[in-house]
N, C-alpha and C positions, 0 to 999 in steps of 0.2 A: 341725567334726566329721569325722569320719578316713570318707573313701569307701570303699564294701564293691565287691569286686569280685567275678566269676565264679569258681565252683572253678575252680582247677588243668584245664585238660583239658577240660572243660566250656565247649562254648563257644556263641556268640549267633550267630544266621543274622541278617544286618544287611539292609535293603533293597537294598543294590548286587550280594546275590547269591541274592535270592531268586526271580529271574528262570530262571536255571540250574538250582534246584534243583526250581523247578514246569514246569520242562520235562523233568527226567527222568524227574520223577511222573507226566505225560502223557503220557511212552514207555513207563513201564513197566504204564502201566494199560492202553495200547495193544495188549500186549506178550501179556500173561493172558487179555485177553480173544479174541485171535485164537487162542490156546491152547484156550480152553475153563477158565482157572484163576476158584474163586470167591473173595473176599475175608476172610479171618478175622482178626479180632482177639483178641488175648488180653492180661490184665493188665500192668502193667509190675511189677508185684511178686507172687512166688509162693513159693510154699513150698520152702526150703533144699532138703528134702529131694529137689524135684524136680530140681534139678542136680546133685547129689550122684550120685543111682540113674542120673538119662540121660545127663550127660555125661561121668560117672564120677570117681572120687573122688583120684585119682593122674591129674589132670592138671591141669596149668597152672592152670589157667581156674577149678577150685573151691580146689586149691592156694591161691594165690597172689592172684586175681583178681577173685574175686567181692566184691560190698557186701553184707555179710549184716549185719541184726541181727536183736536181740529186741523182741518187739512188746511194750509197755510195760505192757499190759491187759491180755493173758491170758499173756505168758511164749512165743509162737509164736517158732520159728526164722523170719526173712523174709530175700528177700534179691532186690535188685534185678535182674532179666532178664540176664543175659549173651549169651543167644545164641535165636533164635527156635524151632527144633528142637522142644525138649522141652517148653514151653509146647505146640504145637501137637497133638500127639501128646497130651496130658494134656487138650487140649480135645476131640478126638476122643473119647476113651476116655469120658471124663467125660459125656460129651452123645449116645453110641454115632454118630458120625457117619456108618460106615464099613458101619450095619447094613444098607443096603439095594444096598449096592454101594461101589465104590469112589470116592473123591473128588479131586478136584485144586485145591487150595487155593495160596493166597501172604500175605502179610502184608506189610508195614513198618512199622516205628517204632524210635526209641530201645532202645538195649542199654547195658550199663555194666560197665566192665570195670575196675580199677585199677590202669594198666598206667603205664609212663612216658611222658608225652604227648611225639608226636614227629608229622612230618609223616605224616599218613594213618592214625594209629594214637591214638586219641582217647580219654576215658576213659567220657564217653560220646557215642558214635558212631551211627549209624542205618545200619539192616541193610533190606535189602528180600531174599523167600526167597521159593522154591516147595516146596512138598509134595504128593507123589504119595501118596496114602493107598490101598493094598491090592490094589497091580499088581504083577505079578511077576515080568515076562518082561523081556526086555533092550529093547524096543519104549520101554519108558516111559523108560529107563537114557538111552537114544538119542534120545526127546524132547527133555528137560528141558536135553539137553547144545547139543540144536540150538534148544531157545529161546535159550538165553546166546547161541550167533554171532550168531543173527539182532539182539540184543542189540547187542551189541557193532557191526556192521554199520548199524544205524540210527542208533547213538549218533557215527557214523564215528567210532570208535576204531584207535588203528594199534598195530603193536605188541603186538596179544594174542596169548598164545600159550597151547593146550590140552596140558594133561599129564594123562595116563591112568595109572590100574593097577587090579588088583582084589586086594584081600585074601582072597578067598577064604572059606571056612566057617568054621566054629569049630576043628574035626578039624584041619584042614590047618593054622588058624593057631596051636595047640597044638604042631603037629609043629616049627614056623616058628619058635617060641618059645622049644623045646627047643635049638635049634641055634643061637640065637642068645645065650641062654643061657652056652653050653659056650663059643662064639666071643669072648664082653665078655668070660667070666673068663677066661679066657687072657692079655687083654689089660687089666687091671683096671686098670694103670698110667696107663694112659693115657686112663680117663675121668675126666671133670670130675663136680664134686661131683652133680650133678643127673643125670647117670646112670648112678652107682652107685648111689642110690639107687632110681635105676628099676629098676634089673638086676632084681630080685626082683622087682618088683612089677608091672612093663607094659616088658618090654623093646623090644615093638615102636616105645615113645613113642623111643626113646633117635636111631632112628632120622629122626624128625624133628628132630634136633639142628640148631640155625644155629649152634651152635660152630665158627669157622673149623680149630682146631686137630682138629678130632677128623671132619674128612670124607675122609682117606686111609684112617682106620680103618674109616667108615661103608662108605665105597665097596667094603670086601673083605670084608663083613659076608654071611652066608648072603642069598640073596633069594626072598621070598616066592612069588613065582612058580614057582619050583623044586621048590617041596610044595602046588601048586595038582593038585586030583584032573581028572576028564575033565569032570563035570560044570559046575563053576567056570569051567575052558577053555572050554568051549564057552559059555558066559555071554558071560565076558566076549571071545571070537572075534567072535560074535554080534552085540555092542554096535561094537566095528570094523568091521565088514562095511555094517552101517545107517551110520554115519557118515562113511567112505569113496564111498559109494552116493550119500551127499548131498553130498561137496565137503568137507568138515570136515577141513582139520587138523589132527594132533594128532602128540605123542612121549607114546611108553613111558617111564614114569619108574617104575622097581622099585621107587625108596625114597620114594615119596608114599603118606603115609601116613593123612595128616590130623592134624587136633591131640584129636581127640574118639574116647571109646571105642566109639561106636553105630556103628560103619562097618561093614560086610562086602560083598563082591562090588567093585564097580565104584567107584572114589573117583576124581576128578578136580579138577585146579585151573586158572583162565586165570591165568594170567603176564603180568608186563609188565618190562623194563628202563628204562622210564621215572620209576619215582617210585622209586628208588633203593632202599634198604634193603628196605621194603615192596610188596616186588614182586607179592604175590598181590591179587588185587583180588575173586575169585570163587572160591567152591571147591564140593565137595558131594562127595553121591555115596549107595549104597544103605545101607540101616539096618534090615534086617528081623527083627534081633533087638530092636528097641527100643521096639515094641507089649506083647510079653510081659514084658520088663525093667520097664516104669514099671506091671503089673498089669493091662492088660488082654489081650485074645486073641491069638492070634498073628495080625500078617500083613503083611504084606511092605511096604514102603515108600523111599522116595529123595527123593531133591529136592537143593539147592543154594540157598546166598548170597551176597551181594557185598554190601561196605562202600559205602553211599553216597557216604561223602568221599572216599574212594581212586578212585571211577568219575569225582567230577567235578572232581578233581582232574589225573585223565588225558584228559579232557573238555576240560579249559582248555590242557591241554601238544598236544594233536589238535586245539587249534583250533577244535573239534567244536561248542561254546556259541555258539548263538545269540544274534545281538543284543536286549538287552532290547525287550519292547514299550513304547510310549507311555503312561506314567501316566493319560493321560485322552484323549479325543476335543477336548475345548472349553475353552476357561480363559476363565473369566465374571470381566470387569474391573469397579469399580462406582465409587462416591466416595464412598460412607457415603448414611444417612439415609434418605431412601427412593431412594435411586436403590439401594442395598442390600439394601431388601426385594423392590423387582420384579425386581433379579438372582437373590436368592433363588429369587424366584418360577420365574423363568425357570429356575433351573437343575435346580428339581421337575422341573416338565414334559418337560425332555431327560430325565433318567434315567429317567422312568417308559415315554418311547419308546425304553430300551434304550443310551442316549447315556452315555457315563464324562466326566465332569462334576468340574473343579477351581473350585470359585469362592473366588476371591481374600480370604483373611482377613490382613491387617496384624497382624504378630504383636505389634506394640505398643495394638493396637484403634484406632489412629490413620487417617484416609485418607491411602496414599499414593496419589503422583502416577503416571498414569496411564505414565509412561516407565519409572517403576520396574518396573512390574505385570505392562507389557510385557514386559521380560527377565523376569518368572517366568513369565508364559506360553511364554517362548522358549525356557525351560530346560526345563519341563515336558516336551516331547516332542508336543503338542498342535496337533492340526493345524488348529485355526481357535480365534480369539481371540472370544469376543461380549462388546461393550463397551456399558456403558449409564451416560451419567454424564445432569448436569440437561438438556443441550439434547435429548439423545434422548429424556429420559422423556417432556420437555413436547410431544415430537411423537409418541409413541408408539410408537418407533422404538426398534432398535438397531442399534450396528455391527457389523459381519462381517468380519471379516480374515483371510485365508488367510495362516496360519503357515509353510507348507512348499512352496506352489508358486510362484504370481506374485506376493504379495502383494499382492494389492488388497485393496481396504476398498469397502464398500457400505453403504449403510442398508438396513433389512430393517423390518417393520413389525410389531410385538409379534405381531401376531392371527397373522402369518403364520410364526413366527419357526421354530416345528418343522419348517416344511416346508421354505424356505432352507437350515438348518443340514442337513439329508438330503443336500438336492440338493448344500452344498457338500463333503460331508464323499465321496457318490460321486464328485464330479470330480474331487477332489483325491490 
């Protein structure tokens, strides 16, 4: 019978790296909590229409990207999570979160995108995000930027680098649009087929072009900062000034733009030249038309994401990943029969005083020999062996072996056996 394998792109977290990945969930919970961020979840499938209105319909990502179908029962548009954003904001509204003040929220989980799988870029990938829900001054802009370093500094990552800019208002980025407009057609020649097509309809996306042929034209393109009014300036001045104040590096990038329509004010991305193609590992920035866009009130909001595989992918190139821990404290050796029910037994007792506990199962149900079992305790990672075969049980005994320092072996006496394993497992 012909073996079914994983989608395309979709891929299996195997035990050898599921180490790495529950250590950057314990940084990043770390990470919110000294923040003050609370945890929200929201579905992995939602209504078409919600990415469509929040992330906008002329880009890439509903283009091109998304998993949409129709539900089979009643005919609904669904379509699997792309990007965490717009969920959140629709759980907000939905559930009035924001009625008693403002909130500071994060998430992670699975996203799904249809893109062509390539290192760092997955189809479906897992995103961890923060959301500033109904703050509105540069203060919070200047937060969420200095959670990532601190981010990135824990994680010891090398290599990051912060790109700044702000888009500005709607006014300003009409006027932006206008001139950018008159600038393509001039040049019409010389776009590729995906931004002629944008020319009318989100010029500003053409700008984020990775078309290598088309960045001498991008580069003499109007820039947004140029039809940025005093108030904007002084936003994003503001948001410099706090992050300067704190140590923060960063470069002015004009043409950062983001790949999503909800941006205005402040966007930002970290960089890396280590994972090659896929250089962005983190982005975000302010969204404060995007409460009223998806139908509820206005008010102000920001936050930022990072690709999980892209962080622990430059996690593993910085060295950064920590050595796995030990599968178990004890690796319980037996023989079969009952020398295997009082291991059994014995191995209750450690776990219920908190003990991580392998006892030895022959995958043929066979007993092996005691030199075998050894090497799987040795592989394990386990830093004492307790062995109980017939002459210990008939004394009521078992043995003690210290796996990782001197190796000695001792007999220990059943009645006594929680409190040896304690005392060996401190010393060692």
């Amino acid at each position: 019978m012909q073996k079914i394998n994983a989608i395309r792109g979709m891929n299996d977290l195997l035990p050898k790296d599921a180490a790495a990945w529950s250590y950057l969930e314990r940084t990043l919970a770390d990470l919110t909590r000294a923040y003050g961020y609370e945890q929200i979840r929201t579905p992995i499938v939602e209504a078409t229409a919600l990415f469509q209105r929040g992330i906008g319909e002329v880009t890439d990502i509903v283009e091109k990207e998304m998993y949409s179908f129709e539900d089979r029962l009643n005919g609904e548009q669904l379509t699997l999570r792309p990007e965490g954003t717009a969920a959140v904001v629709r759980a907000s509204i939905e559930h009035n979160l924001i009625y008693d003040g403002p909130k500071r929220l994060w998430y992670t989980g699975p996203m799904f995108r249809h893109e062509r799988p390539q290192r760092g870029r997955y189809r479906q990938f897992h995103q961890f995000g923060i959301e500033a829900l109904g703050f509105a001054g540069p203060d919070i802009d200047a937060e969420i930027i200095l959670m990532g370093q601190r981010l990135w500094d824990e994680l010891g990552l090398q290599g990051v680098r912060l790109e700044l800019n702000s888009l500005g208002e709607a006014a300003e980025r009409t006027a932006h649009r206008q001139a950018l407009v008159e600038y393509f057609t001039q040049h019409h020649v010389q776009l590729d087929e995906d931004s002629q097509r944008r020319l009318q309809t989100n010029p500003l996306r053409i700008l984020d072009s990775k078309n290598p042929s088309m960045q001498t034209l991008i580069e003499g393109a109007p820039k947004l900062l140029e039809f940025l009014g005093s108030e904007s300036l002084a936003h994003f001045e503001a948001v410099q000034t706090l992050l300067k104040a704190n140590n923060i590096p960063f470069k002015i990038n004009p043409r950062l733009v983001r790949g999503l329509d909800y941006y205005n004010l402040t966007v930002f991305e970290w960089t890396t030249e280590a994972l090659g193609a896929q250089g962005t590992i983190a982005g975000g920035g302010r969204y404060d038309p995007l409460m009223e866009r998806m139908g509820g009130k206005s008010a102000p909001a920001c936050g930022w994401a990072m690709g999980m595989e892209r962080v622990l992918d430059l996690m593993a190139i910085s060295k950064s990943v920590p050595e796995s821990d030990p599968v178990c404290d004890v690796y319980v050796l037996h023989q079969g029969g009952d020398t295997l029910v009082q291991a059994m037994i014995a191995a209750e007792a450690l776990r219920s005083a908190g003990i991580d506990v392998i006892l030895h199962c022959p995958p043929d149900g066979q007993s092996a020999s005691f030199k075998s079992q050894m090497k799987k305790a040795d592989a394990s990672g386990a830093q004492l062996a307790l062995i109980i075969g017939p002459d210990e049980l008939a004394s009521d005994e078992a043995q003690l072996k210290d796996l990782r320092g001197t190796g000695e072996q001792h007999a220990v006496p059943l009645s006594g056996l929680l409190a040896a394993v304690v005392d060996a497992l401190v010393d060692s």
